[in-house]
C-alpha positions in Angstrom: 56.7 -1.0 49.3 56.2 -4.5 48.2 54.4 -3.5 44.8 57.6 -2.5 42.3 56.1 -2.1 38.9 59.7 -1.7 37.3 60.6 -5.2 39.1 57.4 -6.9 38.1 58.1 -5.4 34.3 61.4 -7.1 34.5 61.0 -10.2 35.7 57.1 -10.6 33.6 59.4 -9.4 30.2 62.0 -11.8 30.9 60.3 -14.6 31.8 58.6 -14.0 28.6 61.1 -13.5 26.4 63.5 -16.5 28.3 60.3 -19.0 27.6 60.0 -17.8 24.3 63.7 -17.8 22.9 63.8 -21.3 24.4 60.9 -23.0 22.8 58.2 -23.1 25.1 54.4 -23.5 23.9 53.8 -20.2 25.4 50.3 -20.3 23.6 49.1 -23.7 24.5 50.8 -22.7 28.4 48.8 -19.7 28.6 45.7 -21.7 26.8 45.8 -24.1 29.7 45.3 -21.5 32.5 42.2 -20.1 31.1 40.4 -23.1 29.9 40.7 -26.7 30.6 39.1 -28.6 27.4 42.7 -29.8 26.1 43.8 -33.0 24.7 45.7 -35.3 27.4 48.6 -34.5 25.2 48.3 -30.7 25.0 47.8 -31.5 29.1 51.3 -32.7 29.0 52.6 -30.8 26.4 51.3 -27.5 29.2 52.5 -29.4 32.2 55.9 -29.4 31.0 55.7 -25.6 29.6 54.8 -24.6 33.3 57.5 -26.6 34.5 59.8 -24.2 31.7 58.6 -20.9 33.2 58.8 -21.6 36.8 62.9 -22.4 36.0 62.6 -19.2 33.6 60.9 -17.3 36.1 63.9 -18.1 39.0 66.3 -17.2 36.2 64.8 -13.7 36.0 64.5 -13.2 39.9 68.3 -13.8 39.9 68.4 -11.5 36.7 66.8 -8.9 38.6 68.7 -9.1 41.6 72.2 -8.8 40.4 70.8 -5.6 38.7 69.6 -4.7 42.1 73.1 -5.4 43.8 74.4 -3.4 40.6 72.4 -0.2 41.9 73.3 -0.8 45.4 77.1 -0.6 44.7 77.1 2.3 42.3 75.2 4.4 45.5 76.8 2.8 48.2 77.9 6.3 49.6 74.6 7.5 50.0 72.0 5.9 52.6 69.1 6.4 50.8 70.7 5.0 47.5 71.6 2.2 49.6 68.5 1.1 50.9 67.0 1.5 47.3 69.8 -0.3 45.5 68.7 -3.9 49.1 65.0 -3.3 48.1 65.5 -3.5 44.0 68.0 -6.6 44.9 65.3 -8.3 47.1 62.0 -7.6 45.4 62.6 -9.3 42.0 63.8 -12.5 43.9 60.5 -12.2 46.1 58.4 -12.0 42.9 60.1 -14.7 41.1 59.8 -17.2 44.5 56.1 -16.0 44.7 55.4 -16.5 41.0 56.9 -19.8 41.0 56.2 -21.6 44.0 52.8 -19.8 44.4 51.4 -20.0 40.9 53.5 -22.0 38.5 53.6 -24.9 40.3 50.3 -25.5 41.6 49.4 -25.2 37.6 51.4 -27.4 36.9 50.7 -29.9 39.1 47.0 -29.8 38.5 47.7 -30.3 34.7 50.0 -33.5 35.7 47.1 -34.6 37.8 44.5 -34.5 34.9 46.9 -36.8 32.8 47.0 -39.3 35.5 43.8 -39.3 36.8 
């Protein structure tokens, strides 16, 4: 199953929580993806938050992996514990790749393109 509501709960949550202990204008990023009359310097400002979650969001695909490989080893015995412990070590990475390269960045590259152009 490629829909894993436990793994997108984990890695949403801590990309969340990762962009908001470090400082990131979650507001003003979130702001920027819904409507587009911002200041050339709230613009930047949300280009470089993007920028912040898609390293946060990587971050919490690894996160979620190594608790994947965690549940893989502590069932390694049993077959169908294995195969669980591959697909909750895979599916957080897949989530945070897609997320990133598939959402984050095209955001934040049409945000850098409105400051330049």
């Amino acid at each position: 199953m490629i829909i894993d509501i436990p793994s997108v709960i984990m890695i949403v949550g801590l990309t969340l929580g990762i962009s908001w202990q470090a400082g990131t204008p979650l507001k003003l990023v979130i702001r920027s993806f819904f409507w587009s009359n911002l200041t050339a310097e709230e613009i930047k400002i949300a280009a470089s938050g993007w920028a912040q979650v898609r390293t946060f969001v990587m971050v919490a695909g690894v996160i979620g992996s190594f608790v994947g490989l965690v549940v893989l080893f502590n069932h390694a015995q049993a077959a169908e514990h294995f195969l669980l412990g591959v697909a909750t070590a895979a599916i957080p990475m897949f989530y945070a790749v897609v997320l990133s390269c598939g959402l984050f960045l095209p955001l934040q590259r049409r945000l850098e393109a409105q400051v330049q152009g």
